[in-house]
C-alpha positions in Angstrom: 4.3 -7.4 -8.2 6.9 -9.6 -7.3 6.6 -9.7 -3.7 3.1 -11.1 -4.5 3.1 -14.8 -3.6 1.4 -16.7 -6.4 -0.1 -19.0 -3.7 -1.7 -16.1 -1.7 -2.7 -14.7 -4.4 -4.2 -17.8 -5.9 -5.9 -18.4 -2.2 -7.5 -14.9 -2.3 -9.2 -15.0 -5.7 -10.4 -18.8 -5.0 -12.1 -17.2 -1.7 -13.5 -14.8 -3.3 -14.7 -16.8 -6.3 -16.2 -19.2 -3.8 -18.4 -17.1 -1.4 -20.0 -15.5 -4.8 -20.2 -18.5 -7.4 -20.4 -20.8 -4.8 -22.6 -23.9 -6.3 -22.7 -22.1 -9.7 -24.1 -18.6 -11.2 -28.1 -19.5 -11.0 -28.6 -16.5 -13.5 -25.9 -17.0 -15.9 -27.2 -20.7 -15.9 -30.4 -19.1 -17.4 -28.7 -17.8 -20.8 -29.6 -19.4 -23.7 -25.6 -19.9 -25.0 -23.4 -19.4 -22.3 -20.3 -20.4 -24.4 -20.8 -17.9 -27.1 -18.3 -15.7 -27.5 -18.4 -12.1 -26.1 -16.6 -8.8 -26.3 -16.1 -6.5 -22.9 -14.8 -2.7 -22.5 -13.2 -2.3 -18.8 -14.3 1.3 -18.4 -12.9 3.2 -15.4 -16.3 6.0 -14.5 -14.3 8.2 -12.4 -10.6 10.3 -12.1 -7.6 8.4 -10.5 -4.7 6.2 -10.6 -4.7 2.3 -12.5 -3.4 -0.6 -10.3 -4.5 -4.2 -11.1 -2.3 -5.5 -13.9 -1.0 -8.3 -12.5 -4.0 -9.7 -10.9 -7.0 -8.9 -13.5 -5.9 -12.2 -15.7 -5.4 -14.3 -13.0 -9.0 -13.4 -11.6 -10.7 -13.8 -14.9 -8.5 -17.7 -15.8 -10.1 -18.7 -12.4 -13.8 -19.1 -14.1 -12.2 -19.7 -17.5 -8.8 -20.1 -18.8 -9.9 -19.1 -22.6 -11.0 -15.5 -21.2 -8.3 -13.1 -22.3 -7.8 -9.3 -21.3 -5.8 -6.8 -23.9 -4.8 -3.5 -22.1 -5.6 -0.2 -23.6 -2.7 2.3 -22.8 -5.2 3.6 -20.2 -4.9 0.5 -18.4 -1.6 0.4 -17.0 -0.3 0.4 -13.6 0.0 3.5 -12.2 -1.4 5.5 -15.3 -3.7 8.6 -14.8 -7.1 8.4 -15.3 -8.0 11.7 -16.6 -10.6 11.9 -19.1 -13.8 9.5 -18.6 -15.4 7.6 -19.1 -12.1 5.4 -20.2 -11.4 2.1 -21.6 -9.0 0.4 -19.9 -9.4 -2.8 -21.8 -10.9 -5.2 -23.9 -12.0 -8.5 -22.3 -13.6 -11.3 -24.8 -14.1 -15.3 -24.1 -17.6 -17.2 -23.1 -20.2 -15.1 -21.8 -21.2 -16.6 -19.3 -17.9 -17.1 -17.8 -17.5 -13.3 -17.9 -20.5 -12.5 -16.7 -20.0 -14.8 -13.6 -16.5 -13.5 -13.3 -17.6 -9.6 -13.6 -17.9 -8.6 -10.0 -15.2 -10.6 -8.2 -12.7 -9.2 -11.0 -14.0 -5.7 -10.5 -14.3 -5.9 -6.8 -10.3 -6.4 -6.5 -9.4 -3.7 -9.4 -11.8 -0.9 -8.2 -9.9 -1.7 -4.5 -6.3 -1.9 -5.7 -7.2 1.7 -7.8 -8.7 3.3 -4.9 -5.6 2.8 -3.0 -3.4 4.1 -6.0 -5.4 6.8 -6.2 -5.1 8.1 -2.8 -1.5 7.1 -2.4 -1.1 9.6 -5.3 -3.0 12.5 -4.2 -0.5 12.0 -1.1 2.3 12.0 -3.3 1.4 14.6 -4.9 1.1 17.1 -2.4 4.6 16.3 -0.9 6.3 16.7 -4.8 9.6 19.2 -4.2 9.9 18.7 -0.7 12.3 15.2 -0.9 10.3 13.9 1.4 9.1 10.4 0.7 5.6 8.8 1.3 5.4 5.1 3.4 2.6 3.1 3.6 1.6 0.9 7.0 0.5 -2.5 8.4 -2.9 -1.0 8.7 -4.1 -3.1 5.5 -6.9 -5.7 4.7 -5.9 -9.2 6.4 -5.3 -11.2 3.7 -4.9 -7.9 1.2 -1.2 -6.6 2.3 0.7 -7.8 -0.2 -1.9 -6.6 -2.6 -2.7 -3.1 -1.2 1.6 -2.4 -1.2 1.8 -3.0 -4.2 -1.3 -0.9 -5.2 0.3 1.5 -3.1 4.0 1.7 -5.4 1.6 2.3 -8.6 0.4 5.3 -7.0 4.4 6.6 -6.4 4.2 5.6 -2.1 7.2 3.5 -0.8 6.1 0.5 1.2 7.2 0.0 5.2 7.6 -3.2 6.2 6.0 -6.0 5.1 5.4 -7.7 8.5 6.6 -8.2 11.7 9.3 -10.7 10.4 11.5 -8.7 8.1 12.0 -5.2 9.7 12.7 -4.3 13.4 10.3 -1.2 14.9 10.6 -1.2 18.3 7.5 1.1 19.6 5.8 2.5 23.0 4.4 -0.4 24.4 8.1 -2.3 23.9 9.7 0.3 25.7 6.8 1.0 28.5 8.0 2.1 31.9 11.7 2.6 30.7 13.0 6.0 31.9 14.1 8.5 29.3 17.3 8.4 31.0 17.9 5.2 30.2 16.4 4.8 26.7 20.3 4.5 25.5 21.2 1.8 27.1 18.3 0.0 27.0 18.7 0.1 22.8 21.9 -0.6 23.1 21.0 -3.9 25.1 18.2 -4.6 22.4 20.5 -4.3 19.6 23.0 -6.3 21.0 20.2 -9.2 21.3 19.5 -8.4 17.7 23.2 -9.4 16.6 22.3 -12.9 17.7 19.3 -13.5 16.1 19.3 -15.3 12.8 17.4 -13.2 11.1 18.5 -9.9 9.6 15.8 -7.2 9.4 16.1 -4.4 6.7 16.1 -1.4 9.0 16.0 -1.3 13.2 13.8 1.7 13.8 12.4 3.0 17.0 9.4 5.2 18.2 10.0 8.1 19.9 7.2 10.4 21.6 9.0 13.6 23.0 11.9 15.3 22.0 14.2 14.1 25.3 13.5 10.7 24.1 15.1 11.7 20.3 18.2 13.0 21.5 18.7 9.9 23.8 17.9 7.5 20.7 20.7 9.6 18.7 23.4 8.6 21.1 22.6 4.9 19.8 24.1 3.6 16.7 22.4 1.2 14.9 19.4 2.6 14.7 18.4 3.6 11.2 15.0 5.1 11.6 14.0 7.1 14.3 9.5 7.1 14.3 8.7 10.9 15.5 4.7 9.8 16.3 2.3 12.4 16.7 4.9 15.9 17.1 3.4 19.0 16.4 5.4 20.9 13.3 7.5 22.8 15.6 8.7 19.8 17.4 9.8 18.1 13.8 11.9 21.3 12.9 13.4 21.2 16.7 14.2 17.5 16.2 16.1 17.9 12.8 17.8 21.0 14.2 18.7 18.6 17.5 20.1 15.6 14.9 21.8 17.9 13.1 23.8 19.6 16.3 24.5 15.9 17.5 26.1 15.3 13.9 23.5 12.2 13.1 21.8 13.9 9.7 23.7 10.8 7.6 23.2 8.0 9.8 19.6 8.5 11.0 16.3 9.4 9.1 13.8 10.9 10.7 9.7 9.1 9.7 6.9 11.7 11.0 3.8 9.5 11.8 0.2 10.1 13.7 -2.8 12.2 12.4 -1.4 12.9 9.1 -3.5 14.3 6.3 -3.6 15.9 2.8 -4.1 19.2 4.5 -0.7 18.5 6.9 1.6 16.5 5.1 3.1 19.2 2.7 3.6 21.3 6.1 5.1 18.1 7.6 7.4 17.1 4.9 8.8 21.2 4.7 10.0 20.3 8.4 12.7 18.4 6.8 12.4 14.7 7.6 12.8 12.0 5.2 9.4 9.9 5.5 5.9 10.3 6.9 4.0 7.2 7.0 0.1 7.2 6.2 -1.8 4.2 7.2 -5.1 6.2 5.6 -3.8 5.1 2.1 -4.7 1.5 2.5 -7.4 1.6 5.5 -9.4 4.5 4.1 -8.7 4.0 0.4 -12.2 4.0 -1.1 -12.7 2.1 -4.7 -12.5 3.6 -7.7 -16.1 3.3 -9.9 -14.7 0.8 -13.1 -17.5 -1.1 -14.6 -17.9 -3.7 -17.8 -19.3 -2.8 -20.6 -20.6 -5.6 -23.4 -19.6 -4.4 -27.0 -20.0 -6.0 -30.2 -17.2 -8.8 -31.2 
């Protein structure tokens, strides 16, 4: 998780610690030894894929530093969750501080697992085909970072992170410009883009008919050509099309718009190289994990 900033990181979990403890844990307060130390099983109630190494200890050191989490080999990143229920791992420190802890840590590992989970079943469908999964910007504010990386322990490949590190140029940028003179309008953009300071990873471009994609592949430069919402003919015409024009090495081809687990094996056959899914992060739903208190 190293494209996790520590900060933002630190920033979420404080949040999130904050709008539930808030003053302090008025039931917790209640017990008759909070300090006393206590034994947890992480138990994951459902199928799916693991994702939440890397942030489970720092969730838990936020309410007390002497809590301490030992992984089972169930519990790690991007493991299958076959058999249940299954431990995941073995939390012990005060009980009260794990108690008051409990929900906010399970809140962001049943999220992070959820997306893993779906990103998988995704993955899975496209297996053989050499096509590769991407997620999108369509993520949690505050979560992206997060949810990307949830979505690499399921096997997806994450777009770009922001709007600061990759150039997509889409629709709305190219509104009212004529098929005609799609060419030279990218050719204009990208020689803009030689004099900006920053150097993005990939220069990709949206393209919404099949005229469009053969003007687009008369550009070089452009790495990534976005074929939104074509129907599965119109992806096997446009590989057929950058293949005649002699562009299968320079340009990939990322299928996007509509697509589902029912589709995307049909989609990835077509022969392009990705398919973005922005369904892996906004319509992830949690996985059911839950703490269990066991004898020390």
């Amino acid at each position: 998780m190293n494209d996790v900033h520590e900060t933002n990181l630190d920033r979420l979990i404080a949040l999130a610690r904050e709008e539930d403890f808030g003053s302090g844990d008025l039931s917790t307060n209640l017990l008759p030894d909070p300090d006393q130390p206590a034994a947890f099983e992480l138990l994951a109630e459902e199928p799916g894929v693991f994702a939440g190494c890397a942030v489970a200890a720092p969730v838990l050191s936020a309410y007390d530093e002497a809590i301490e989490i030992k992984w089972t080999d169930h519990g790690q990143d991007g493991k299958s969750i076959e058999e249940v229920p299954t431990n995941l791992a073995t939390i012990t420190g005060p009980l009260g501080a794990i108690l008051s802890a409990e929900r906010v840590f399970l809140n962001f590992l049943q999220r992070l697992c959820g997306v893993a989970t779906l990103t998988r079943r995704y993955v899975d469908e496209i297996s053989g085909t050499g096509a590769k999964l991407l997620d999108t910007r369509k993520t949690t504010p505050g979560w992206r970072m997060l949810e990307k990386y949830a979505v690499r322990c399921g096997g997806g490949l994450n777009h770009r992170r922001g709007l600061y590190d990759a150039v997509l140029i889409k629709d709305n940028h190219l509104a009212g410009v004529a098929t005609e003179r799609l060419a030279d309008r990218m050719r204009e953009t990208l020689d803009r883009l030689r004099t900006q300071p920053a150097k993005p990873m990939f220069v990709e471009v949206e393209a919404d008919t099949l005229a469009q994609t053969e003007e687009l592949l008369k550009e070089a430069g452009i790495d990534v050509i976005l074929l939104d919402n074509f129907s599965l003919e119109q992806l096997r015409e446009a590989v057929a099309l950058r293949r005649r024009m002699g562009a299968a090495d320079s340009v990939q081809f990322e299928a996007s718009g509509g697509v589902t687990l029912k589709t995307i094996r049909s989609i990835a056959l077509t022969g392009v190289e990705r398919i973005s899914v922005g369904a892996i992060t906004h319509s992830a739903t949690a996985l059911s994990l839950h703490l269990e208190r066991v004898q020390c």
